[in-house]
FIDOFI-867321 format. One record per residue (C-alpha): x, y, z. Coordinates in pm, whole numbers, plus 50000, padded with zeros to 5 digits. Example, Ala and Ser with C-alpha at 12.3 -4.5 7.8 and 13.67 -1.06 7.14 Angstrom:
<sites>
512304955050780
513674989450714
</sites>
This chain:
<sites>
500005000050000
501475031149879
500445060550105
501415097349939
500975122350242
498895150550266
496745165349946
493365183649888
493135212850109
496355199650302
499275209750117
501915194550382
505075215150401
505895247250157
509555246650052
511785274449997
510695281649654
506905276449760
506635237649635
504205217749792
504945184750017
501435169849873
502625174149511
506385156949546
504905127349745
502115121249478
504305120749191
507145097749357
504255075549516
502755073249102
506075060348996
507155037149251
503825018649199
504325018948807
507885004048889
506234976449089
503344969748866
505804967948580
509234945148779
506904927949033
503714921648856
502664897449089
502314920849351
499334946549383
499494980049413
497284999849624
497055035249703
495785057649932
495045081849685
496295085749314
495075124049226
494845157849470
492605150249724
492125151450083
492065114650230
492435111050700
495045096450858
492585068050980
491035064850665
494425058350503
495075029050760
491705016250653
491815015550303
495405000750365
493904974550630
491084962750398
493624959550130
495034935550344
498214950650284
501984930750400
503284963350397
502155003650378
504535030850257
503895063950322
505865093350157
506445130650277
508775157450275
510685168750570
510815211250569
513085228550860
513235265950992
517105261750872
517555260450488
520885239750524
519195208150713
519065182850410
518805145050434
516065117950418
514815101250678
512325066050767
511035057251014
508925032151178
506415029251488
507395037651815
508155059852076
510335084351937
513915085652061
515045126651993
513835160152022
513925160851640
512075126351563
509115139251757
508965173451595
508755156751219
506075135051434
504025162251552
503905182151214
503165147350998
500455142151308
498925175951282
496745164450972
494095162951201
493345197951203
491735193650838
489655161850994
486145169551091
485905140651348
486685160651675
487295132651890
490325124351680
493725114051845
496325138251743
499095118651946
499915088352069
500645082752391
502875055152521
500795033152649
499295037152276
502055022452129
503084996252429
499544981752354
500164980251988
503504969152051
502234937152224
499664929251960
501724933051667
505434931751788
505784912051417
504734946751238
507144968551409
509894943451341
509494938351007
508674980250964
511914981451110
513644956150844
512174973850544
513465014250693
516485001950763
516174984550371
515125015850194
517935037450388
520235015750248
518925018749900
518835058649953
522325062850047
524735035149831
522155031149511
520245071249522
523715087949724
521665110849887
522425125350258
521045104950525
519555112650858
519245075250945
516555050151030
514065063551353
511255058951561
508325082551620
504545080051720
502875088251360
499435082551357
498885071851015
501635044151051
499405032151386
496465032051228
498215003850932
497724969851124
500884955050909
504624966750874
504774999650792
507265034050737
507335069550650
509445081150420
510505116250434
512275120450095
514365152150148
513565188950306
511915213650053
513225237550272
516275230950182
516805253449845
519465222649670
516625196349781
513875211549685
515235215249320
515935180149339
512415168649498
510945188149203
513145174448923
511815140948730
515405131248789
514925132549124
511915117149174
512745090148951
515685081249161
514215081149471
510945062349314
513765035149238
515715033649561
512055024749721
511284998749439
514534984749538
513894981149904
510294966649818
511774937849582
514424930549819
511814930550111
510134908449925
512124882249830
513224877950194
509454877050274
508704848750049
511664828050155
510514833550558
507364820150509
508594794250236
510804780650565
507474785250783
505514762350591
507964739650574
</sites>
């Protein structure tokens, strides 16, 4: 399940030159699931949402959970008050670890101002994610696998700067019962980035890094459960 963040009347972050978070994590989401549908084609490709609109953070887990997704990818853009901070970044579910994980986690979590429901969570707490810790310890390990995975693929394959692999509370991730990350692709705020986050070049290269870690997760997948059954 292919998750691009934000859209509708939620832009996301504004970069330096006034792109829009909702518009760079469309078009990379579009082409990582044409790379899949074309390399993998036994493998289905869901997304959250394929054109501009506005789609919740718990509607995004459901869409992915009736899927019946084995794993959801969701894909943002990082923005800073400093133009010089550059660097992707995944993470998966859990209490975050830094003063900078949770501020990425409280901007990506502040969707819920555009949702109507007000008796909508906009954090998790820890006893949140201790309880969904316990029931799907499998999830966070395997989330865990594939970051790690697509960091790899983002620094030796796409050589872009890294800010490492991370844990942080994000809503939408909780609300994916399978193994999950968010992918923040570079900062927009970040004049160098953002030219790069807009270029089909770009986007294209990152789209591929992501395929990458998705085959790759794959294969080792398949050959788990091949020595399950047997």
């Amino acid at each position: 399940v292919i998750d691009p963040g934000h859209g509708g009347k939620d832009p996301g972050a504004l970069g330096y030159r006034k792109t829009r978070e909702k518009d760079i994590a469309l078009k990379v989401a579009l082409k990582l699931g044409a790379y899949i549908e074309e390399y993998l084609p036994d493998v289905k490709v869901v997304y959250t949402r394929q054109d501009d609109r506005f789609i919740g953070l718990s509607e995004r887990g459901t869409i992915a959970n009736n899927a019946e997704g084995d794993l959801f990818i969701s894909l943002h853009c990082n923005a800073f008050r400093n133009r010089n901070v550059k660097g992707t970044e995944v993470f998966f579910l859990g209490m975050h670890r830094s003063d900078a994980a949770k501020e990425v986690m409280l901007r990506e979590n502040s969707v819920v101002q555009y949702e109507m429901e007000n008796d909508q969570k906009s954090s998790l707490s820890a006893d949140d994610l201790a309880v969904y810790e316990l029931m799907h310890s499998g999830f966070i390990a395997s989330g865990q696998q594939f970051a790690f995975a697509v960091d790899q693929q983002f620094t030796k394959r796409v050589q872009r700067p890294s800010r490492g692999v991370k844990q942080a509370g994000f809503m939408v991730l909780w609300h994916a019962a399978m193994p999950s990350v968010l992918v923040e692709l570079g900062f927009i705020t970040n004049p160098a980035e953002e030219k790069y986050l807009n270029s089909d070049y770009g986007q294209t290269m990152l789209a591929s890094g992501l395929f990458r870690a998705v085959r790759d997760y794959k294969v080792e997948f398949e050959r788990t459960q091949h020595l399950t059954n047997n």
